[in-house]
C-alpha positions in Angstrom: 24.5 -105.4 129.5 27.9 -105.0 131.5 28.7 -101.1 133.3 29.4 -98.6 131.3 32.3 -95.6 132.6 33.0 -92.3 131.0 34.3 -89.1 131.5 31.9 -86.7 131.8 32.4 -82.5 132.0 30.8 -79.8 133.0 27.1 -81.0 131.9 27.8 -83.7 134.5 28.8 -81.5 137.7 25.2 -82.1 139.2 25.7 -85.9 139.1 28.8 -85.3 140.4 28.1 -83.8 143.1 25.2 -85.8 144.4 27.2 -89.3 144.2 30.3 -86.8 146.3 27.6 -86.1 148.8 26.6 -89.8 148.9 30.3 -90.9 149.3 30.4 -88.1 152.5 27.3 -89.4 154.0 28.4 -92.7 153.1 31.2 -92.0 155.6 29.2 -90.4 158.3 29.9 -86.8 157.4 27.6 -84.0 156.9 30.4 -81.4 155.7 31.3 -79.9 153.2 27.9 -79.0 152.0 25.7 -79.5 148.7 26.4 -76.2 147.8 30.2 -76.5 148.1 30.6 -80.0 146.4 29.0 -78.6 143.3 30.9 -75.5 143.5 34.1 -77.4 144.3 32.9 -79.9 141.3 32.6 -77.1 138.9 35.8 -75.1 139.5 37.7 -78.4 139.3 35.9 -79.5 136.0 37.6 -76.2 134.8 41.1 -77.1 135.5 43.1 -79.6 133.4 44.4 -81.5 136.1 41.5 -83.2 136.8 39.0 -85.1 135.6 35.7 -87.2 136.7 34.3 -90.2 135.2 30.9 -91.4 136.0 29.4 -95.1 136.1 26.3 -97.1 135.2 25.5 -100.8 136.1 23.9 -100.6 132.5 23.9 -98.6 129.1 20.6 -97.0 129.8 20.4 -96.4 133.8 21.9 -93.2 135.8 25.5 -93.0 137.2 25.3 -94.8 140.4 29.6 -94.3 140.6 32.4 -91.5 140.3 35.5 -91.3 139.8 38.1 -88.3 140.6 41.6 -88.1 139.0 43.9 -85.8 139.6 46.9 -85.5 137.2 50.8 -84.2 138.3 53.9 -83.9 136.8 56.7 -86.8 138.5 60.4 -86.0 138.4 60.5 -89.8 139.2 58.5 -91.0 136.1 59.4 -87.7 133.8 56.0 -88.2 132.8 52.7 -87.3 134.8 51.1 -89.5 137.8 47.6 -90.4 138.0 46.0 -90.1 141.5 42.7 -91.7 142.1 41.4 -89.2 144.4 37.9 -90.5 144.6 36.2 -93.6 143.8 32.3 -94.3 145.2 29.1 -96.6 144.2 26.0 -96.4 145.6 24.9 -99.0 147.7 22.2 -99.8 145.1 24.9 -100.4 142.2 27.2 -102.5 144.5 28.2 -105.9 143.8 27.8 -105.3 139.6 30.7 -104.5 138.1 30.6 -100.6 138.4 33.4 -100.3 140.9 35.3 -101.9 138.1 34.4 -100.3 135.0 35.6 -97.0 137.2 39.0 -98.3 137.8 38.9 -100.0 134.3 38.3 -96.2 133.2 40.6 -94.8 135.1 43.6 -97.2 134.3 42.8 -96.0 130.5 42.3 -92.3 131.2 46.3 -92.4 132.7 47.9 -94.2 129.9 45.8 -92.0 127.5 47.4 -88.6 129.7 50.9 -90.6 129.6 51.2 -91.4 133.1 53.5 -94.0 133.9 52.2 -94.8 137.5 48.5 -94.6 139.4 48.2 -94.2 143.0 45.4 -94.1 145.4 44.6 -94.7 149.4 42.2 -96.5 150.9 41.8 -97.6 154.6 42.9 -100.6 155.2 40.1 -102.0 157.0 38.3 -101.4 153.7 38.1 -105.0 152.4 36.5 -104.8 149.8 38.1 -101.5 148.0 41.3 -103.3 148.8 39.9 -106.4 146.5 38.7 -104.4 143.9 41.9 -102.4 143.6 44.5 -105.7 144.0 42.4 -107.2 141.1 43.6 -104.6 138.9 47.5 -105.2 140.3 47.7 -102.1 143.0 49.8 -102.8 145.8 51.3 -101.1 148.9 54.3 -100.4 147.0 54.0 -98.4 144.4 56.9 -97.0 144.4 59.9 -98.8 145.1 60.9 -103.1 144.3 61.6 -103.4 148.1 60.2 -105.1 150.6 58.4 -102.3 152.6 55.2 -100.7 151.7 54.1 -97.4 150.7 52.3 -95.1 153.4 50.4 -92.3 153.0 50.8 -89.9 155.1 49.1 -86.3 156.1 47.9 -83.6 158.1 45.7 -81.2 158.8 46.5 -77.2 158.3 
């Protein structure tokens, strides 16, 4: 059976959470907390500007991967853009297609909202994310035909 992805709501906020709190340990952090990724998790499932989609390497296992979009109006697109916020697999579920079926998803959840462009970051020394995400036709430069690339950029406040 190949991974299944869907977008789950509010009855999902636990599962959530814990794959959130996987990605942060994932990425040697211990903060934000438990508590405050579910909180977070819930008062964003309330908002219509975002949405999670969860991950299985089959039809009858647990999520092992999450997804986090968040949706905003572009005056450059007139339409809204799709930003993959957050996109994690366990280490158990790596390697089988799961990664994909969340970008897969997540592709089809913008052109369901009308978005007209998706955009995401990643560190560069991120290999394989970088793979996963040029398979599906992201590059550094989203948003222009030139020759220069897209940066991110940010700070803290």
């Amino acid at each position: 059976m190949p991974p299944t992805a869907w977008r789950t709501g509010p009855d999902g906020a636990e599962t959530v959470a814990r794959l959130l709190v996987a990605f942060r340990d994932h990425n040697g952090k211990d903060w934000p907390s438990e508590n405050a990724f579910l909180a977070s998790v819930e008062k964003l499932m309330e908002r219509t500007d975002t949405e999670f989609l969860l991950a299985s390497p089959t039809e009858d296992s647990p999520p092992e991967g999450v997804c986090q979009l968040r949706f905003r109006f572009s005056v450059w697109t007139a339409s809204d853009d799709c930003w993959l916020e957050d996109l994690f697999v366990s280490d158990a579920a790596r390697g089988n297609g799961v990664g994909s079926a969340l970008v897969d998803a997540a592709l089809e959840r913008a052109r369901v909202r009308g978005c007209r462009r998706i955009e995401l970051d990643t560190s560069e020394s991120n290999e394989n994310a970088l793979r996963l995400y040029e398979r599906f036709g992201f590059s550094t430069s989203s948003k222009s035909d030139g020759p220069a690339r897209d940066l991110f950029l940010g700070r803290a406040l």
